[in-house]
N, CA, C and O atoms as a GROMACS GRO file, in nm:
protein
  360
    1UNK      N    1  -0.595  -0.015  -1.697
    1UNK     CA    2  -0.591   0.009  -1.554
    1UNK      C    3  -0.618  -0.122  -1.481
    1UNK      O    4  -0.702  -0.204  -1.519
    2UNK      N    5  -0.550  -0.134  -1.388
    2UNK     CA    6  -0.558  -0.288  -1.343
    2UNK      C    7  -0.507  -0.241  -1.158
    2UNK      O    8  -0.429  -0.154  -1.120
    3UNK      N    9  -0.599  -0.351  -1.069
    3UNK     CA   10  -0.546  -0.304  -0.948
    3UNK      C   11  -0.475  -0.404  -0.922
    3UNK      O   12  -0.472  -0.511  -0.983
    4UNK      N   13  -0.364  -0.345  -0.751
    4UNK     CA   14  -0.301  -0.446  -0.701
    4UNK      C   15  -0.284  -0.468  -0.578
    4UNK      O   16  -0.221  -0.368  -0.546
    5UNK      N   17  -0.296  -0.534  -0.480
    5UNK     CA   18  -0.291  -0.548  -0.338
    5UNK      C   19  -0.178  -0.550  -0.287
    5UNK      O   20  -0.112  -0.644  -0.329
    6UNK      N   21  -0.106  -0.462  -0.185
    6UNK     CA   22  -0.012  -0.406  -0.159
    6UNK      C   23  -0.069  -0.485   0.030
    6UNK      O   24  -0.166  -0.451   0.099
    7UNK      N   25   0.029  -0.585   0.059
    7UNK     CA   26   0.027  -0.633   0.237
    7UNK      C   27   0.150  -0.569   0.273
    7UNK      O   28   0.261  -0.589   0.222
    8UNK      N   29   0.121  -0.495   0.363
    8UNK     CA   30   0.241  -0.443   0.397
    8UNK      C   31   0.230  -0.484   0.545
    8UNK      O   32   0.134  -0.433   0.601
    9UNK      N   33   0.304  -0.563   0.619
    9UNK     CA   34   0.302  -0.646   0.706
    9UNK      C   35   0.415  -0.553   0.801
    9UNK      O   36   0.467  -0.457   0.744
   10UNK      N   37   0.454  -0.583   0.954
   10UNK     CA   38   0.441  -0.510   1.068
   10UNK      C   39   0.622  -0.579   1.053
   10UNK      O   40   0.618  -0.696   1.090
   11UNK      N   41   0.736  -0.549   1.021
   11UNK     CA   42   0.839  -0.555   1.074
   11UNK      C   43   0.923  -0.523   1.156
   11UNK      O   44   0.992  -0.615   1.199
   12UNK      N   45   0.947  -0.389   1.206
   12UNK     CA   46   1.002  -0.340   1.266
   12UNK      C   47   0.918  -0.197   1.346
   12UNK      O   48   0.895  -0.091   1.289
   13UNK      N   49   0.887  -0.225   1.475
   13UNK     CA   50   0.816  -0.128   1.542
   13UNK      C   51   0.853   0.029   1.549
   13UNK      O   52   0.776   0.125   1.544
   14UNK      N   53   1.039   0.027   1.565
   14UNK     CA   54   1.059   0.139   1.597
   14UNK      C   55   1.111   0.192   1.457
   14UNK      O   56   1.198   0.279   1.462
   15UNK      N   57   1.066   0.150   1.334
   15UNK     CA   58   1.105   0.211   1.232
   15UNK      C   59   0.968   0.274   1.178
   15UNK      O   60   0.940   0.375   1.113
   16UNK      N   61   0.906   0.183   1.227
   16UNK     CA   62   0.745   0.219   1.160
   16UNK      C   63   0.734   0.380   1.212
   16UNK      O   64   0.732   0.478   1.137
   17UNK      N   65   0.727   0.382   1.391
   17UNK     CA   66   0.699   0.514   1.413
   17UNK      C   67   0.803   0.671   1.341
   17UNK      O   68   0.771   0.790   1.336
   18UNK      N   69   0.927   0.603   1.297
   18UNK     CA   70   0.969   0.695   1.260
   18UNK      C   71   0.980   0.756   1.137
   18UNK      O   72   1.012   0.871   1.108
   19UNK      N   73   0.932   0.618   1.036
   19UNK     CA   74   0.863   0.659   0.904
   19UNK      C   75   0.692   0.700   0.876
   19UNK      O   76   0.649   0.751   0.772
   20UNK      N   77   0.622   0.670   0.979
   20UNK     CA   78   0.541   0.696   0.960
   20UNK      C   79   0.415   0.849   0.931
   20UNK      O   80   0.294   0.860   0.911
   21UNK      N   81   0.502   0.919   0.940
   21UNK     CA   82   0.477   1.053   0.878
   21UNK      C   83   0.504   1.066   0.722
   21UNK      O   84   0.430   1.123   0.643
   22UNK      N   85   0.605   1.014   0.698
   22UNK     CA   86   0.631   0.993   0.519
   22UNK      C   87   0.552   0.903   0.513
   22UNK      O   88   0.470   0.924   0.424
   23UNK      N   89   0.534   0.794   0.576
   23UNK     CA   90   0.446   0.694   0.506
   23UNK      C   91   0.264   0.778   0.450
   23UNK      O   92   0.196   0.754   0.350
   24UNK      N   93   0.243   0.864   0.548
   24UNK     CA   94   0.114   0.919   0.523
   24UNK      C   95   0.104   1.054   0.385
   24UNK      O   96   0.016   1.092   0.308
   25UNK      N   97   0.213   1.081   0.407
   25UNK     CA   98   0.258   1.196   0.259
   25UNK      C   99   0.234   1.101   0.165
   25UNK      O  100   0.150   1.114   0.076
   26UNK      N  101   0.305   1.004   0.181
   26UNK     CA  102   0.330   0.894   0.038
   26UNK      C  103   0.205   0.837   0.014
   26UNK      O  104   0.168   0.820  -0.102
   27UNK      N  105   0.134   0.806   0.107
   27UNK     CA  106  -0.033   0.733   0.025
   27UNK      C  107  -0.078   0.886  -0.005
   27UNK      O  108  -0.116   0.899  -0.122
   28UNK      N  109  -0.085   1.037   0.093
   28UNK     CA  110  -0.150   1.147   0.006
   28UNK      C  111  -0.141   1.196  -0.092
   28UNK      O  112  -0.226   1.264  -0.149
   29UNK      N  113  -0.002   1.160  -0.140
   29UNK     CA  114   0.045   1.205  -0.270
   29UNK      C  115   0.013   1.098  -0.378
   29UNK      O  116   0.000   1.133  -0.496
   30UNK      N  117  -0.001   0.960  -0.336
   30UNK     CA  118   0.004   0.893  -0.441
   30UNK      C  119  -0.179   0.879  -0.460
   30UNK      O  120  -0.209   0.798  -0.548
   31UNK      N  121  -0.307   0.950  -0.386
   31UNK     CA  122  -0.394   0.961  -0.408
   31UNK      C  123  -0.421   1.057  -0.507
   31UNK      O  124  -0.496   1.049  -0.605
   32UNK      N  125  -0.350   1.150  -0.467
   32UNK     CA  126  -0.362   1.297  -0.568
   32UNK      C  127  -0.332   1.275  -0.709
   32UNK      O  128  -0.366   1.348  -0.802
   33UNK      N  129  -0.259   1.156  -0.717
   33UNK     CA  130  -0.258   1.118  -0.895
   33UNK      C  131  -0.314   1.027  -0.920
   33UNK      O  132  -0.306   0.989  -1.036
   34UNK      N  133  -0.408   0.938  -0.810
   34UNK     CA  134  -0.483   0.838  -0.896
   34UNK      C  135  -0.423   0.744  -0.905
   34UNK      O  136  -0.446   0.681  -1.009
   35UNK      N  137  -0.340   0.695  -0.828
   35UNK     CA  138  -0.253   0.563  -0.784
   35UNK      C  139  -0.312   0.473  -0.676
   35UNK      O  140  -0.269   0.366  -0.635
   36UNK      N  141  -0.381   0.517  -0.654
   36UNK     CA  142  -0.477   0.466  -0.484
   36UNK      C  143  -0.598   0.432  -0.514
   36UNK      O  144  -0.644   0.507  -0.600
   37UNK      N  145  -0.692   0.322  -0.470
   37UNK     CA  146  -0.813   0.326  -0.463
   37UNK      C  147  -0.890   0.287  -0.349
   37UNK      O  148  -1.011   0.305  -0.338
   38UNK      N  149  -0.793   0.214  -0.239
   38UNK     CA  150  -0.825   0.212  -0.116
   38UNK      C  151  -0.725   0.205  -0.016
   38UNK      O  152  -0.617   0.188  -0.073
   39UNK      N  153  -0.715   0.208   0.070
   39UNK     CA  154  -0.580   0.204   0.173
   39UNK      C  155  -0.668   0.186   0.311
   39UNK      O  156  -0.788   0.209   0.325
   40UNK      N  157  -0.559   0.130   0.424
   40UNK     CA  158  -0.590   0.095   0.573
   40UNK      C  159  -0.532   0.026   0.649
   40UNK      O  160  -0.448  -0.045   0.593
   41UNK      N  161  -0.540   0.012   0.786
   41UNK     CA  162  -0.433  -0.058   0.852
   41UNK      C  163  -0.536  -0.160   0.906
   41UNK      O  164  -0.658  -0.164   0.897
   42UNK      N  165  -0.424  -0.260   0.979
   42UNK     CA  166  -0.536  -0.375   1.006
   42UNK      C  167  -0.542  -0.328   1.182
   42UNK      O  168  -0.453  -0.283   1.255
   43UNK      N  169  -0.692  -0.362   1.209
   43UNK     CA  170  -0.666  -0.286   1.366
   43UNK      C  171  -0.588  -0.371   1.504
   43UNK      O  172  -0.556  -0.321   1.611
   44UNK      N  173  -0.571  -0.511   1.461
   44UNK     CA  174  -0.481  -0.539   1.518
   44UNK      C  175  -0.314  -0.528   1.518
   44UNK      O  176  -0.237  -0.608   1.570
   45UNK      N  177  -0.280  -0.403   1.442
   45UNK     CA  178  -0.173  -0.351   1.445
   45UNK      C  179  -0.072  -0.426   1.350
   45UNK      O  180   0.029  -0.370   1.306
   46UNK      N  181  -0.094  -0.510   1.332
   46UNK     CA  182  -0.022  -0.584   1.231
   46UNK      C  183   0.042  -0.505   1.071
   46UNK      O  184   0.120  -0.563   0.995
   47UNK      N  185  -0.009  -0.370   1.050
   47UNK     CA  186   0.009  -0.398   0.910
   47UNK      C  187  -0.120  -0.326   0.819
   47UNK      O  188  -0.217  -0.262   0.859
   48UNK      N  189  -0.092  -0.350   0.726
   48UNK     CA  190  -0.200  -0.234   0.647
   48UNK      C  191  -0.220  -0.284   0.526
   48UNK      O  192  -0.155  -0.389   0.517
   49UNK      N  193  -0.296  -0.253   0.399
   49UNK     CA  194  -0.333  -0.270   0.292
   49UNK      C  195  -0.371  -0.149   0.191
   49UNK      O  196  -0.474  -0.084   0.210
   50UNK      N  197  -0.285  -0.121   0.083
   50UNK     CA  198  -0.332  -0.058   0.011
   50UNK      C  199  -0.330  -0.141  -0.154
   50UNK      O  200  -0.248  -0.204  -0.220
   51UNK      N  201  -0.518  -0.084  -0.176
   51UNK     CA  202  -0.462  -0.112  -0.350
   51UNK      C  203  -0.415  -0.011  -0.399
   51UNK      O  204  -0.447   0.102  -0.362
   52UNK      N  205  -0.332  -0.035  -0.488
   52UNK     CA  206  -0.269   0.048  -0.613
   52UNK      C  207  -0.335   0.031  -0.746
   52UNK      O  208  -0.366  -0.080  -0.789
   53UNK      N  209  -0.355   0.145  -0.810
   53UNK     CA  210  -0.412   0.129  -0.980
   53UNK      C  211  -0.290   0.126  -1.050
   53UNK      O  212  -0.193   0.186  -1.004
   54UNK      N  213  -0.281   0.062  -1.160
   54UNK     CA  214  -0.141   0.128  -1.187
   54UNK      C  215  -0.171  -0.032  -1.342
   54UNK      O  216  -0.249  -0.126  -1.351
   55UNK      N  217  -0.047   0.028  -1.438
   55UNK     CA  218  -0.095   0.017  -1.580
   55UNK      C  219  -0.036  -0.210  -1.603
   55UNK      O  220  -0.073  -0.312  -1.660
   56UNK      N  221   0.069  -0.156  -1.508
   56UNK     CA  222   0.104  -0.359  -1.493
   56UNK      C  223   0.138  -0.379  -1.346
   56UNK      O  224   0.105  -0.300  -1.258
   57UNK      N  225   0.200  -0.478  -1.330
   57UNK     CA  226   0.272  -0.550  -1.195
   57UNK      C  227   0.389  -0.454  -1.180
   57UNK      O  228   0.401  -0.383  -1.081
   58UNK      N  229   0.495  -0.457  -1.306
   58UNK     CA  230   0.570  -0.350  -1.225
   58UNK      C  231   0.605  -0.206  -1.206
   58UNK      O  232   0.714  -0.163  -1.168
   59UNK      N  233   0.515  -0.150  -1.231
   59UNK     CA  234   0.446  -0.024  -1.188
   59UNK      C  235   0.456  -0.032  -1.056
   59UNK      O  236   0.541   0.010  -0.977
   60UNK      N  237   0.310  -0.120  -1.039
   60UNK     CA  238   0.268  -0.138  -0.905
   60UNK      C  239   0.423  -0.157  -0.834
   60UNK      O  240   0.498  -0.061  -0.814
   61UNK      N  241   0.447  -0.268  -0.808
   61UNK     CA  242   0.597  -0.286  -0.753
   61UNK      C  243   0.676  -0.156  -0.697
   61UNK      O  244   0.703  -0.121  -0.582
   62UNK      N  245   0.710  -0.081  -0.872
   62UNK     CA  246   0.780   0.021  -0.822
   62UNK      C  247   0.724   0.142  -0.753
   62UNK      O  248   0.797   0.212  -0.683
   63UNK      N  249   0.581   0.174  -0.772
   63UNK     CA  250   0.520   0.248  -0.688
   63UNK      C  251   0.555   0.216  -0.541
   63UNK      O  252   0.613   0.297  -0.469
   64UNK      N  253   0.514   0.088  -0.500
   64UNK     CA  254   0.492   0.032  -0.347
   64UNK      C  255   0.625   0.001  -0.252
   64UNK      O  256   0.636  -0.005  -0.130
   65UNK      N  257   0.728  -0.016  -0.366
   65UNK     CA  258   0.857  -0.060  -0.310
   65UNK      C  259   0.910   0.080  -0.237
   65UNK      O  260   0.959   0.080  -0.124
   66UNK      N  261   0.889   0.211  -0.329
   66UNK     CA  262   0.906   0.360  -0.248
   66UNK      C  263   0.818   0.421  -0.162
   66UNK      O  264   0.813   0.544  -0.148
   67UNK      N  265   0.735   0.331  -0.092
   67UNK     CA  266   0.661   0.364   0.020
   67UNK      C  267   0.807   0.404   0.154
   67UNK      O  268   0.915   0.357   0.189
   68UNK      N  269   0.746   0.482   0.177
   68UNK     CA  270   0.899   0.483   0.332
   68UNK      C  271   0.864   0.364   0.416
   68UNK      O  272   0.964   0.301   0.451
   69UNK      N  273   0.784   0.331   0.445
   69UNK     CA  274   0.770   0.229   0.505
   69UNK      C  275   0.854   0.104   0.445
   69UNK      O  276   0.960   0.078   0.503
   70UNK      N  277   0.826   0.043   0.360
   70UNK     CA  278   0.881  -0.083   0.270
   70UNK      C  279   1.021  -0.028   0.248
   70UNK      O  280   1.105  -0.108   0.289
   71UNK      N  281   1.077   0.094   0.193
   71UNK     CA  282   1.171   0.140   0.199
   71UNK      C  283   1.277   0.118   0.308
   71UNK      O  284   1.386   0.061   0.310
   72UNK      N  285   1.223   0.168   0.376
   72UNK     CA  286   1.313   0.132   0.514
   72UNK      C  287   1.327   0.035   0.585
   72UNK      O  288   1.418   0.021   0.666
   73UNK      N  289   1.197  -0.083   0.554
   73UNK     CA  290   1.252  -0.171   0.630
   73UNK      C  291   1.153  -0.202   0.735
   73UNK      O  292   1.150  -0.311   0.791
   74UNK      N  293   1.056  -0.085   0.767
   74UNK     CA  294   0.990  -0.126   0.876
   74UNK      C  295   0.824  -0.228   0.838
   74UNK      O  296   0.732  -0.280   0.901
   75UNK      N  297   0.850  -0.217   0.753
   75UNK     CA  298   0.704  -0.360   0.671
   75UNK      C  299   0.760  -0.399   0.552
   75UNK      O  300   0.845  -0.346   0.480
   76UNK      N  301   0.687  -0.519   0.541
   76UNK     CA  302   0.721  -0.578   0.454
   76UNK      C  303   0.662  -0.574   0.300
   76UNK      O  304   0.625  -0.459   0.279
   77UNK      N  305   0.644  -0.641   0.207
   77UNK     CA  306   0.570  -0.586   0.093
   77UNK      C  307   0.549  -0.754   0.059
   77UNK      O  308   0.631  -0.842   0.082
   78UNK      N  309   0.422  -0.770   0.000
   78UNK     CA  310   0.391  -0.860  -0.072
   78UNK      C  311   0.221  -0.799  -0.142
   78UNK      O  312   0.105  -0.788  -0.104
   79UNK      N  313   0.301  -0.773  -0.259
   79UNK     CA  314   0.199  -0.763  -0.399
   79UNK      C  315   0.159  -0.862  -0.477
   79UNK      O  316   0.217  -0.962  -0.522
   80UNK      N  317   0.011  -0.805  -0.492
   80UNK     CA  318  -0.086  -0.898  -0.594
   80UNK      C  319  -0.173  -0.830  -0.664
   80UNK      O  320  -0.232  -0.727  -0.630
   81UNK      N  321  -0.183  -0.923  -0.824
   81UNK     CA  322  -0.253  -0.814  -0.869
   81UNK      C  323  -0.437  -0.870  -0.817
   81UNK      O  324  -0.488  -0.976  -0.781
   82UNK      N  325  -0.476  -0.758  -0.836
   82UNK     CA  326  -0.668  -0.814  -0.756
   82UNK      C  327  -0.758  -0.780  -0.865
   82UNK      O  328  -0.758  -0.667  -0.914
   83UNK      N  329  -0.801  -0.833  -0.887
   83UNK     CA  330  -0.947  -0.897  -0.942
   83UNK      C  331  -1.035  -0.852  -0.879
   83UNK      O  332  -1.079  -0.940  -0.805
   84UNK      N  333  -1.113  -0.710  -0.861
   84UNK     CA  334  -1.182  -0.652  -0.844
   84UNK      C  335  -1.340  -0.687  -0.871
   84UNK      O  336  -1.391  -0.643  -0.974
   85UNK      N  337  -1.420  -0.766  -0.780
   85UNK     CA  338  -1.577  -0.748  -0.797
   85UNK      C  339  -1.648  -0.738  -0.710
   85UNK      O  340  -1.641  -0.785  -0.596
   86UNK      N  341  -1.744  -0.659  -0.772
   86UNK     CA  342  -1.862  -0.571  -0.665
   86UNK      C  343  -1.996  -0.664  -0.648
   86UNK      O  344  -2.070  -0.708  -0.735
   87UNK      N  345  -1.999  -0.674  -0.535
   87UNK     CA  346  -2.127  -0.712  -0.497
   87UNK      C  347  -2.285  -0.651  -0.559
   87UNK      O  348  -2.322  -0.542  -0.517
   88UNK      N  349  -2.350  -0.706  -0.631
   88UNK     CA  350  -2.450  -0.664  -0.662
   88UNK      C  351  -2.554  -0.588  -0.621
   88UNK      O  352  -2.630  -0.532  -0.701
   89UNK      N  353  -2.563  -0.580  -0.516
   89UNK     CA  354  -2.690  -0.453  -0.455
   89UNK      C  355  -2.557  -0.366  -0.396
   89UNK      O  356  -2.585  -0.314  -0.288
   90UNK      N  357  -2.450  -0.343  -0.432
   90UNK     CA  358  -2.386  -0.247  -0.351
   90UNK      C  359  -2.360  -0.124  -0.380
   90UNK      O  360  -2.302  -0.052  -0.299
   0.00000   0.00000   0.00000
């Protein structure tokens, strides 16, 4: 199990609002199997972040590339895999 950082960056405004109902199915569904371990948007509107768990890079990829969002066009995608560490008193 290995995570990956999913930037999904702000391309197209009026695509966002119209995917953005699938976009929220698609992170609920991909929580319900354990594909997710954190997700969020940035509050300056720009764009969002989700990690993905997932077994390599292109997993991840193909998970993130069928986001409706990235799908369509209205954000962009740039994946990494992350190196996960926890702060010690946390």
């Amino acid at each position: 199990m290995k995570y990956f950082a999913a930037f999904l960056m702000m391309k197209d405004q009026e695509k966002n609002a119209i995917y953005r109902e699938q976009h929220m199915d698609f992170l609920l569904q991909k929580e319900k199997e354990g594909k997710i371990f954190a997700r969020g948007r940035f509050t300056e509107g720009k764009g969002g972040l989700v990690i993905y768990i997932a077994d390599s890079f292109e997993e991840a990829m193909l998970i993130a590339q069928s986001d409706p969002l990235v799908a369509s066009g209205a954000r962009t995608l740039e994946l990494y895999q992350w190196e996960m560490k926890v702060a010690p008193n946390q």
